[in-house]
C-alpha positions, 0 to 999 in steps of 0.5 A: 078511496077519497084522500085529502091532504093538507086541504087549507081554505082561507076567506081574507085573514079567515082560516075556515079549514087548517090543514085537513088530512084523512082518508075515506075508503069503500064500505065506510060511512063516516060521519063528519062532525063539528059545531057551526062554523068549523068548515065542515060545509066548506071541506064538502065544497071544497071535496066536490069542486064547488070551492077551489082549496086555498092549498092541498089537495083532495082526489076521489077515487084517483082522480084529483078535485082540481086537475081532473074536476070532470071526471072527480065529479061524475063519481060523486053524488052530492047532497048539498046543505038546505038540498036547492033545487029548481022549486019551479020544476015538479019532481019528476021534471027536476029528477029528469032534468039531472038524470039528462045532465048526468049523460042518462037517456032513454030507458036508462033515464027512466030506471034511474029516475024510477028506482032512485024514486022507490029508495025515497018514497016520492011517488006521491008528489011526483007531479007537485012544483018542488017549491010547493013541497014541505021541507021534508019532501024537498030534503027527499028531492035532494037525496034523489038526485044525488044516488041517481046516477048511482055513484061511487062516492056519496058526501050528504049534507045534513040528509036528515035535517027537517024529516020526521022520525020515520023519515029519518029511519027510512034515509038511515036505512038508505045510507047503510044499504047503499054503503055496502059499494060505496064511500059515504061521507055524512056532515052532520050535527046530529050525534044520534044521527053518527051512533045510527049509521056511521062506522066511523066519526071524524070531529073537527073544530076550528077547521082541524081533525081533534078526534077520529075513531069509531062511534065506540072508541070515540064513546070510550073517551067520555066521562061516562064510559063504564059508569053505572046510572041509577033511578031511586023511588027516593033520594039516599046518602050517596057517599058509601058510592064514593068509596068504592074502589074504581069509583072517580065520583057520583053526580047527583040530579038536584031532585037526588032521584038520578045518580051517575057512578063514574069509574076511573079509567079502564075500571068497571064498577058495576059488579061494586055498585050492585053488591053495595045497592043490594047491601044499603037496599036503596030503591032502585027504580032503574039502573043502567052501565053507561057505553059513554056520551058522545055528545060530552065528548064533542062538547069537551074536544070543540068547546073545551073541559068548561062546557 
């Protein structure tokens, strides 16, 4: 389990985080979420002992970050922000280098160097200079290094940032596989990224927890749970949707061709909706029943009910 209590790191008069406090245990991928600035970069440093906590704690698998940093460290593979490595070396030397330095040798070296190779498909530029490589390929050297010693706790920073779609499906992909032994914790900005692999999704702004739940609690929470979207072939009154029983309101695209069909809380409002389209005959293009918008959810708990 990783366990951080009270976690306070300040920069001058600057509180970067404030009082952090949750618990990650094996099997679960949690997606670790905030907008620019909210110490997400800096809870991953402080959690892998690359920053020392102003106050609090953290311990990885019982072993805490700063008494026991050694031995907190070998559990933990880690992908840092912008993935730096060595763009001097070729990937191979780089891996093997990092295989030496994780106390591998020998054959055991070469099987870790090899299978960590196969997991993210870099047999085609093992003998290239990393600084030679695109953005992509160098983002797949880091995650390389960091599932290399097979650890017990993953925490990747951004691990899909400047990959292609069938890159990032591939680590997607990855990271579910590997979560069936481990702790994996994934900082990111990309929502699609936290419905996609993680099973649970914490959101913090300004340093501090404001949400933590699964993909779907989290989705619940949102404006859009349970309404019902509607493409029409052309623009109609819309205040017959209003009156619905269940119904909070109806946004309208500008074009009038898009509506969404808010419900109240805890009502479903499709069965009404599809009785009245049916009823009015309206041209329906498309019409769906909305699980919720993460992306509304983070902007109203980071920003605020004005964003």
């Amino acid at each position: 389990m990783i366990e951080i209590q009270q976690l306070t790191k300040r920069f001058a008069a600057h509180t970067a985080v404030d009082a952090l406090s949750f618990k990650v245990a094996a099997g679960e991928v949690l997606g670790f979420l905030g907008p620019n600035g909210a110490g997400k970069s800096t809870t991953m440093k402080m959690l892998t002992g690359f920053l020392t906590p102003s106050s609090g704690t953290a311990s990885i698998c019982g072993h805490d970050i700063q008494r026991d940093t050694l031995a907190a460290q070998r559990l933990i593979g880690y992908l840092p922000e912008g993935a730096p490595c060595y763009g001097d070396m070729t990937v191979t030397g780089f891996l093997s280098f990092i295989a030496e330095v994780r106390g591998l040798k020998g054959a055991l070296k070469r099987q870790a160097v090899q299978t960590a190779v196969e997991k993210v498909q870099l047999e085609a530029v093992l003998e290239q200079r990393i600084e030679t490589l695109s953005k992509g390929f160098k983002r797949r050297v880091g995650l390389a290094q960091a599932i290399l010693h097979d650890p017990k706790v993953l925490i990747l920073d951004e691990p899909t940032d400047g990959l292609d779609p069938n890159q990032k499906h591939q680590v997607r992909k990855l990271i579910q596989s590997l979560a069936k032994d481990k702790i994996v914790i994934v900082s990111t900005h990309i929502l699609e990224e936290v419905s996609a692999v993680c099973t649970r999704a914490l959101i913090i702004a300004q340093g501090r927890v404001v949400a933590d739940g699964t993909p779907y609690e989290l989705e619940r929470q949102s404006k859009y749970h349970q309404a019902v979207s509607l493409v029409l072939e052309k623009p109609v009154d819309s205040a017959a949707l209003n009156a619905l029983p269940g119904v909070a309101g109806v946004e309208v695209s500008a074009d009038g061709l898009q509506l969404s069909v808010l419900a109240k809380a805890d009502a479903v409002i499709f069965p009404a909706v599809n009785a009245l389209l049916a009823e009015q005959q309206w041209p329906v293009a498309e019409i769906n029943v909305e699980r919720g918008r993460l992306d509304e959810v983070f902007r109203r708990l980071t920003v605020g009910d004005a964003a």
